[in-house]
C-alpha positions in Angstrom: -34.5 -68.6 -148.8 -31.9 -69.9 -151.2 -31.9 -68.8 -154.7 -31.4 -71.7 -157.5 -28.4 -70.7 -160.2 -30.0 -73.0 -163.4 -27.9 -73.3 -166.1 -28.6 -70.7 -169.1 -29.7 -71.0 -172.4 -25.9 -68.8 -173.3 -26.3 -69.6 -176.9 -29.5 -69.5 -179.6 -29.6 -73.4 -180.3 -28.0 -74.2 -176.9 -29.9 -77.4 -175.7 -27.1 -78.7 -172.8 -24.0 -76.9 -171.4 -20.7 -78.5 -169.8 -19.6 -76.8 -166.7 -16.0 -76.1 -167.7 -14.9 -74.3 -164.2 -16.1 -73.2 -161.4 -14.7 -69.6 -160.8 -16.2 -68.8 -157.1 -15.8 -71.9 -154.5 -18.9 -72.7 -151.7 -19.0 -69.8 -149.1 -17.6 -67.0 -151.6 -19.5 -63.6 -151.2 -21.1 -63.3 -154.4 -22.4 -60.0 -156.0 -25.3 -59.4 -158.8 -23.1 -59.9 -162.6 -20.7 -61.8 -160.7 -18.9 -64.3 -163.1 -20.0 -68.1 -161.4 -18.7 -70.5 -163.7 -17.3 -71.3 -167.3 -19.4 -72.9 -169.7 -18.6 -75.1 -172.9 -21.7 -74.6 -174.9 -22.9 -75.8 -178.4 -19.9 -72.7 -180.2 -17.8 -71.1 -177.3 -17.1 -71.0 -173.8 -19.6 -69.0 -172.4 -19.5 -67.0 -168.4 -22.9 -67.7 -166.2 -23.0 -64.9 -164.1 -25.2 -64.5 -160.9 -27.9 -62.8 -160.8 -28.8 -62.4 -157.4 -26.4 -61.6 -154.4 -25.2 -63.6 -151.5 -23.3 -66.4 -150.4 -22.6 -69.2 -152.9 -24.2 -72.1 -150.8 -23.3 -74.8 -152.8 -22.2 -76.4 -156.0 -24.7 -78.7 -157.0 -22.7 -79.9 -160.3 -19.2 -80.6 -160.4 -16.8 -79.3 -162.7 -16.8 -81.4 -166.4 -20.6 -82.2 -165.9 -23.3 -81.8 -168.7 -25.9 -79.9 -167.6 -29.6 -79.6 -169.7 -30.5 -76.0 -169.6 -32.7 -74.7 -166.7 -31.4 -77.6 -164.7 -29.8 -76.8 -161.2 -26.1 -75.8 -161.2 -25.6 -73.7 -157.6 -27.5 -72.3 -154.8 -26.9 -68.5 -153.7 -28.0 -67.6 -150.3 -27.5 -66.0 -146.6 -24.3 -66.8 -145.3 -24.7 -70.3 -143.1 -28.0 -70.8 -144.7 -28.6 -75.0 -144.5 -29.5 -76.9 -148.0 -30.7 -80.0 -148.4 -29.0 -82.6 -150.9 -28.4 -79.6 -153.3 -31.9 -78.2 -152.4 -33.2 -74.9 -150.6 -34.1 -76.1 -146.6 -37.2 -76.1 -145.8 -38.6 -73.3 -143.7 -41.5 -71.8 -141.1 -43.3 -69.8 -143.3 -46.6 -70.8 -144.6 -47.2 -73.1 -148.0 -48.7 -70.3 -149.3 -45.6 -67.9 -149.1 -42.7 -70.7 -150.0 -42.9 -70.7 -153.7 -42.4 -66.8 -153.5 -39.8 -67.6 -151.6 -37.7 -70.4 -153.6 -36.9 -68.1 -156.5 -35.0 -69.2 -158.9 -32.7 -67.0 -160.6 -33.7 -65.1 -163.1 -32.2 -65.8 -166.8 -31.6 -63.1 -169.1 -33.4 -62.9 -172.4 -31.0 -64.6 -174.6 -32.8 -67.1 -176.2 -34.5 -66.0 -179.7 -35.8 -68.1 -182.5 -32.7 -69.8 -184.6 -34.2 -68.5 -187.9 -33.7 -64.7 -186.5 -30.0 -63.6 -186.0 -30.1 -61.7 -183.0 -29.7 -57.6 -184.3 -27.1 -57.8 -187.0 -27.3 -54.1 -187.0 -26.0 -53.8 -183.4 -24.0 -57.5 -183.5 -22.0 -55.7 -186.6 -21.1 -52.9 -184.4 -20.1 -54.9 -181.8 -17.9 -57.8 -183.6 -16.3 -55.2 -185.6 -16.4 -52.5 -183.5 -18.4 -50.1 -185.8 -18.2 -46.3 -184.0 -22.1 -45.1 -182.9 -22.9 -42.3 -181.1 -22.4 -43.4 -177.5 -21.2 -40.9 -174.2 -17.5 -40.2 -174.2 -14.6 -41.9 -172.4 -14.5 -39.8 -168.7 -11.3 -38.2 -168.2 -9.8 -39.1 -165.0 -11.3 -37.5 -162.0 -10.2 -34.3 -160.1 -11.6 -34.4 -157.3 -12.6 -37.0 -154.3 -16.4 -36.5 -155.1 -16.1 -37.0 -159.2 -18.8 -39.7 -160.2 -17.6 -43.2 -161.1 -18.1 -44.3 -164.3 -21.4 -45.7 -165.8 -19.9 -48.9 -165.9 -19.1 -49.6 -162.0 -21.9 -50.5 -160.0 -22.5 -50.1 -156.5 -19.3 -51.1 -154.5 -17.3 -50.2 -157.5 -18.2 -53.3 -159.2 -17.0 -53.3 -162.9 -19.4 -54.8 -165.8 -18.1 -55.4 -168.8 -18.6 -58.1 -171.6 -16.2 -61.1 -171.5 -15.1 -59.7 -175.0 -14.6 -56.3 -173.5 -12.1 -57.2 -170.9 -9.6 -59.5 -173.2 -9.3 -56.4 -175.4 -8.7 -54.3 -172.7 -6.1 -56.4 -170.8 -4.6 -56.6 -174.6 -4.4 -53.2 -175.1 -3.7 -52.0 -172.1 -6.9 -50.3 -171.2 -8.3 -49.1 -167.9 -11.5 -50.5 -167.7 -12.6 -48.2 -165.0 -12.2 -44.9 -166.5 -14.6 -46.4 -169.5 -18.4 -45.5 -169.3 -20.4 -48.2 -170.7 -23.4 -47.9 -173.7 -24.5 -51.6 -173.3 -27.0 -52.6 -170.8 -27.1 -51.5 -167.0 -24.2 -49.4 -167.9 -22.1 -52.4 -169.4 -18.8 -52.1 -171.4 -18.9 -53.8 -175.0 -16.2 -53.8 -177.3 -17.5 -50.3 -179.1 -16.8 -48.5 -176.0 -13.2 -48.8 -175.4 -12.6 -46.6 -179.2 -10.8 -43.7 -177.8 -10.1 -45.1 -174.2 -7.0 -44.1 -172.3 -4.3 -46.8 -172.6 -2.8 -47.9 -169.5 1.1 -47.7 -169.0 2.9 -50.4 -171.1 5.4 -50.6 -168.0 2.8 -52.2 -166.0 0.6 -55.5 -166.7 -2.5 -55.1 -168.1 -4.2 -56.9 -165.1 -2.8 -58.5 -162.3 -1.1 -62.1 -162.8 -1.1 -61.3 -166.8 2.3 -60.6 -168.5 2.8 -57.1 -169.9 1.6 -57.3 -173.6 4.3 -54.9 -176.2 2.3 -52.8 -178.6 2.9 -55.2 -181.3 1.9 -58.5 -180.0 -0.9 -56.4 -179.1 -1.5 -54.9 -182.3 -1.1 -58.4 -183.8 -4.2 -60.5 -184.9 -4.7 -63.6 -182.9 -4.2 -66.4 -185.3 -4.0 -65.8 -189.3 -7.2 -67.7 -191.3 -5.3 -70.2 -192.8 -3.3 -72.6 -190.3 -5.4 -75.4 -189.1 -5.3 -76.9 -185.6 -4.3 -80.4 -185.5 -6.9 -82.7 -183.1 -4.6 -85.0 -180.8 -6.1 -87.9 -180.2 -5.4 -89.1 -176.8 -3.3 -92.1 -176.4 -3.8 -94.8 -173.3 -0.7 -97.1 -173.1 -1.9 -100.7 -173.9 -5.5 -100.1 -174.8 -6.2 -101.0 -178.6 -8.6 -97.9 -178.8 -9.9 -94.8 -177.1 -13.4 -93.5 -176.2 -13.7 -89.4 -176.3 -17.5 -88.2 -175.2 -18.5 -85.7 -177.2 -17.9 -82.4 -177.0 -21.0 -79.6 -177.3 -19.8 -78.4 -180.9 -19.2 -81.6 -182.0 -23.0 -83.1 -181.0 -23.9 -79.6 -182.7 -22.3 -80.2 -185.8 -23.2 -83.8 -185.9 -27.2 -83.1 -185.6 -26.9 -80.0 -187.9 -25.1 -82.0 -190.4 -28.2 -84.7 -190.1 -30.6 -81.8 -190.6 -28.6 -80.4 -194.2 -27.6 -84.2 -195.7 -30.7 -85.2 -195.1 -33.8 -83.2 -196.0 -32.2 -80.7 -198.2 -32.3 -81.7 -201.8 -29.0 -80.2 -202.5 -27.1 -79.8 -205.9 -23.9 -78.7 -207.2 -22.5 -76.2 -209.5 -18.6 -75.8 -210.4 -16.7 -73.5 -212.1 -13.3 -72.2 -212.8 -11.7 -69.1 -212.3 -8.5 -67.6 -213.7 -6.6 -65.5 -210.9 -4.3 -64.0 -213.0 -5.9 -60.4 -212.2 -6.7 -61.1 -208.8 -3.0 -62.5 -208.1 -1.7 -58.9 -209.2 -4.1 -57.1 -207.3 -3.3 -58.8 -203.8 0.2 -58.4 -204.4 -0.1 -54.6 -205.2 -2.0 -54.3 -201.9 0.8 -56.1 -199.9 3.2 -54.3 -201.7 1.3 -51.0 -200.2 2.4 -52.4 -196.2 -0.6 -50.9 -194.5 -3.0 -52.4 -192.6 -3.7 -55.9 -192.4 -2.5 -58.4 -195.0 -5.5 -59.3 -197.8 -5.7 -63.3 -198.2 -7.6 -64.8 -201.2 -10.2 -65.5 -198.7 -10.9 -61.6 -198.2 -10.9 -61.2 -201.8 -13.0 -64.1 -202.3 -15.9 -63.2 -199.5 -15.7 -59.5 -200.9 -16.8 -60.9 -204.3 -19.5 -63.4 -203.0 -21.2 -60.2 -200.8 -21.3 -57.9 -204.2 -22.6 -61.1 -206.3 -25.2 -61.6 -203.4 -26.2 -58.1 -204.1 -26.9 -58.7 -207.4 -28.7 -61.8 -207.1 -30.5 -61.6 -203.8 -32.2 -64.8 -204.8 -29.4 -66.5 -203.1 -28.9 -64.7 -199.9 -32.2 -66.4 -198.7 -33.0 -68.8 -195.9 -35.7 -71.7 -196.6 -38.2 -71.2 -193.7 -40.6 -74.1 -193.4 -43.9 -72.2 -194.5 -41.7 -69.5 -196.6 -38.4 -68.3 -197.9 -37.1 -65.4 -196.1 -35.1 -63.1 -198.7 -32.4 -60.8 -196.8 -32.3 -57.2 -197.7 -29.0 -57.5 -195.3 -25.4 -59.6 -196.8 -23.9 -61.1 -193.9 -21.2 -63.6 -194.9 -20.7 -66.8 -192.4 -17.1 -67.8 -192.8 -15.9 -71.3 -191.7 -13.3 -71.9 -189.2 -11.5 -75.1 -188.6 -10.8 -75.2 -184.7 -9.2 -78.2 -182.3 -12.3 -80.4 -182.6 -14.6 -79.3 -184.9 -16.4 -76.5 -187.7 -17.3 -73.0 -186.5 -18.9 -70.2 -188.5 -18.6 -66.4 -187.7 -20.4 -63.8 -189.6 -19.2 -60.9 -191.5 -22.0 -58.5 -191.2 -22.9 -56.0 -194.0 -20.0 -57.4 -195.9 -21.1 -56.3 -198.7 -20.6 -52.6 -197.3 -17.4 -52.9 -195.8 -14.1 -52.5 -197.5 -11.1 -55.4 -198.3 -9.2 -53.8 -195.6 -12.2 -54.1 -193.2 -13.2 -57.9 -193.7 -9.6 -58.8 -193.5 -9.3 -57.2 -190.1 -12.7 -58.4 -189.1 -11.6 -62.0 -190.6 -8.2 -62.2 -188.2 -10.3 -61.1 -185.4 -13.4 -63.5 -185.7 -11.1 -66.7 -186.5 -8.9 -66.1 -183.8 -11.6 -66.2 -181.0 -13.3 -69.0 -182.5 -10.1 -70.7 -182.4 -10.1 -69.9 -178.1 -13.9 -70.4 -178.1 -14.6 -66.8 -177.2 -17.1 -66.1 -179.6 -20.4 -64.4 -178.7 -23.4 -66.3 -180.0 -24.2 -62.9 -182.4 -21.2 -63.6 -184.0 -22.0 -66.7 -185.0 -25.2 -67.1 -185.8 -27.9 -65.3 -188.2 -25.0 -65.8 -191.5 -27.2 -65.4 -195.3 -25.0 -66.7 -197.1 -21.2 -69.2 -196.2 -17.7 -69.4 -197.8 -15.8 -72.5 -197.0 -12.3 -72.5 -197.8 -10.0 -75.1 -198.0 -7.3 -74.2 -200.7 -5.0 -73.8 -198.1 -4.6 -77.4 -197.4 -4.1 -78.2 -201.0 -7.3 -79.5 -201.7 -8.6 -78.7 -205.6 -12.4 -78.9 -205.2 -14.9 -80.5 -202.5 -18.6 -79.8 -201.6 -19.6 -78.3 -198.5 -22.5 -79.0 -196.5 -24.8 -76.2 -196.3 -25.6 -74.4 -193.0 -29.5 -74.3 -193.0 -31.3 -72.2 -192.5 -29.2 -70.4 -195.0 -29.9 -72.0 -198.9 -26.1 -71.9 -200.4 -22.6 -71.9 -199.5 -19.2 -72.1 -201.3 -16.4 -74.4 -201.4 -13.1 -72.4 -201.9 -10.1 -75.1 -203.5 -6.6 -73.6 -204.0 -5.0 -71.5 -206.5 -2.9 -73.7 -209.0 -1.1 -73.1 -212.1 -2.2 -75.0 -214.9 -1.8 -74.7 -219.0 -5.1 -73.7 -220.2 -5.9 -71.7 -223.6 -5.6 -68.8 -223.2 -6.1 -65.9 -226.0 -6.2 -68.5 -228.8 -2.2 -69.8 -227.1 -1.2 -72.2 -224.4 -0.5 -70.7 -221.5 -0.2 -71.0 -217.8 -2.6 -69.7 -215.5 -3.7 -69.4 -212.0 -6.6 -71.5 -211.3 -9.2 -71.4 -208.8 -12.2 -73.9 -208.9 -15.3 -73.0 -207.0 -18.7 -75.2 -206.2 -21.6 -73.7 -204.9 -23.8 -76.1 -203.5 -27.6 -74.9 -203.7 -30.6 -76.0 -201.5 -33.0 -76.6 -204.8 -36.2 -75.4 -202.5 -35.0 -72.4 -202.5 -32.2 -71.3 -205.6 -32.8 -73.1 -209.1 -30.2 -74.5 -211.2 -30.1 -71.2 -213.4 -30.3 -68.8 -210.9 -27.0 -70.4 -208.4 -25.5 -70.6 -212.4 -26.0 -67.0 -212.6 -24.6 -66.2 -209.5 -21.8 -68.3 -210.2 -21.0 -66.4 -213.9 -21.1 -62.6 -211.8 -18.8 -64.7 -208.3 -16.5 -65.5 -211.2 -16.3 -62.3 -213.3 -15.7 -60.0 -210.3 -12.5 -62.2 -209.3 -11.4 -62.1 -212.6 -11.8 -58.3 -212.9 -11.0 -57.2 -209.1 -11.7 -53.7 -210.1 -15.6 -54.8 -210.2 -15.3 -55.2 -206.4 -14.6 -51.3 -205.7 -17.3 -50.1 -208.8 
């Protein structure tokens, strides 16, 4: 008997999913991990994969169709098997025995509740590809008879996290002489530190254009430039109607839930930049590693204030306050058509040079919607920046459950008194906006005074 494909819950808060594309076509073989479609949800593009084997019967949805999770998306069965309007034949066997029989496929646990980030401690390793004990990279075998690696399944089947093979076609990597540390033998992104790079001569993977070491080396897309949204013209009309998108109904009901039952309130303050000016261009002056922004600088500082008043790094729970032990720093991203927000985990623990790289890296996959869903979700704390697009102050919504977050403006130079003189400075203003349930008036002002006295004395940050 047939075996329903339902679309999965691939995200946390995922209520609906848009079937991007179909990757296998009715009568395709299909094996177990198999990647069956592309799908838009509420953050990225997500795969569903099968998870049983056989012949993909038919497509019940079409390509561009919404889909509520646990609805029907496919059937998987015997090759020739008959369906019935997008439904499993009916058989012989007895009433009793049917139900058995009309499986549906089995979902993998994804979903947890929204107000627990699923393991920082393992999503850090994995966004930022934190070493761990894990089995080495085999060396290529010697003989006929030399086991495959823990990665390939029967057949020679490869599993490896969506995130896994980019890197790996960008660098060059031979998946198959990688063992996996992830489940069922899976490669993550952890697992290809210290794997043997593919010739450069050759493509990475076939139909993909050989990628030079530096474009390789490269980050995706720096954190300031800002994708325009196009909005599509029709010749005549006096207006156009876009459906919305799955991050932009997200954004829309999350932005209901903040405005309207947090009582929020705001705090500003001014920073000079003088000393923190200096010390960025000392560090670009050094020319290794990635470039520092202001925006590295800036969620440095806010991960050691948070340490120091852990008041703040708090989520309101609605019969509680939850205060984190653990600083992860949720950075917005502007992408084509909307607001994303990927964590920075134990930020507070990492150095300049490590949240820069990790910055680059996040913001670029939001940007192509290849985010994992424990990269963006289970953030204590946000930084909103928007200096970059010459704005001097705003308020930013905060991202509950989370109880503050920071709107970044840009750096200007201004005459201010300055040592009982006239002088210019660099300028930064900052606004924290507070959810008052959780963080009093005092106690964000506090945080504020230490935010601003670190980024006025960088040296604070490496104490």
């Amino acid at each position: 008997m047939a075996t329903k494909v339902v679309m999965e819950a691939l995200s946390p808060t995922m209520e609906e999913g848009r079937l991007v594309e179909w990757k296998k076509n009715e009568g395709d073989a299909v094996a177990v991990g198999d990647v069956l479609a592309e799908v838009e949800t509420d953050k990225a593009v997500m795969e569903l994969v099968a998870r049983a084997g056989g012949t993909l019967l038919k497509q019940v949805v079409p390509a561009g169709t919404t889909v509520p999770v646990s609805e029907l998306v496919a059937l998987i069965g015997e090759p020739g098997e008959a369906v019935d309007n997008g439904k499993p034949a009916p058989s012989a066997p007895s009433k009793a025995a049917a139900p058995a029989e009309q499986a549906t496929q089995p979902a993998p646990d994804r979903n947890q509740p929204v107000s627990m980030p699923p393991a920082p401690a393992a999503a850090a390793n994995e966004a930022s590809g934190a070493t761990r004990p894990r089995p080495a990279a085999p060396t290529a075998p010697t003989a006929p008879q030399a086991p495959a690696p823990a990665s390939a399944a029967a057949g020679g089947r490869l599993r490896a996290s969506p995130l896994a093979r980019r890197i790996a076609a960008e660098r060059g990597i031979d998946l198959n002489a990688v063992s996996g540390s992830g489940p069922e033998g899976r490669i993550v992104l952890r697992d290809l530190e210290g794997a043997p790079v593919a010739s450069r001569s050759a493509p990475a993977r076939a139909g993909a254009p050989a990628t030079s070491a530096t474009t390789a080396a490269a980050p995706a897309a720096a954190v300031s430039p800002v994708p325009r949204f196009v909005v599509p013209q029709t010749d005549g009309a006096p207006f156009t109607d876009v459906p919305l998108t799955q991050l932009r109904k997200t954004i829309a009901r999350r932005l209901a839930q903040s405005i309207g039952p947090i009582p929020t309130f705001y705090l500003t303050s001014e920073v000079d930049m003088e000393r923190a000016w200096d010390a960025r261009e000392a560090l670009k002056s050094l020319g290794e590693g990635p470039k520092v922004s202001f925006n590295d600088i800036i969620i440095k500082a806010v991960a050691t204030a948070l340490r120091q008043h852990p008041a703040c790094n708090a989520w309101w729970q609605d019969d509680g306050i939850r205060y984190w032990h653990e600083i992860h720093v949720s950075m917005a991203v502007a992408i084509e058509d909307g607001l994303i927000t990927p964590v920075i985990r134990h930020a507070d623990h990492k150095s300049l040079r490590q949240i820069s790289a990790e910055a680059r890296d996040l913001a670029g996959r939001a940007r192509e919607r290849r985010l994992a869903p424990d990269e963006y979700t289970g953030g204590t704390f946000s930084v909103s920046n928007l200096g970059m697009l010459d704005i001097d102050e705003f308020t930013a919504v905060i991202n509950p459950p989370e109880a503050g977050i920071l709107a970044v403006g840009r750096i200007v130079e201004k005459p201010v008194a300055h040592e009982g003189q006239v002088a210019v400075r660099r300028r930064l203003r900052l606004t924290m906006s507070c959810d008052h349930r959780v963080i009093d008036g005092a106690t964000g002002a506090q945080f504020l005074r230490t935010l601003k006295a670190m980024l006025e004395n960088p040296l604070a940050l490496v104490w």
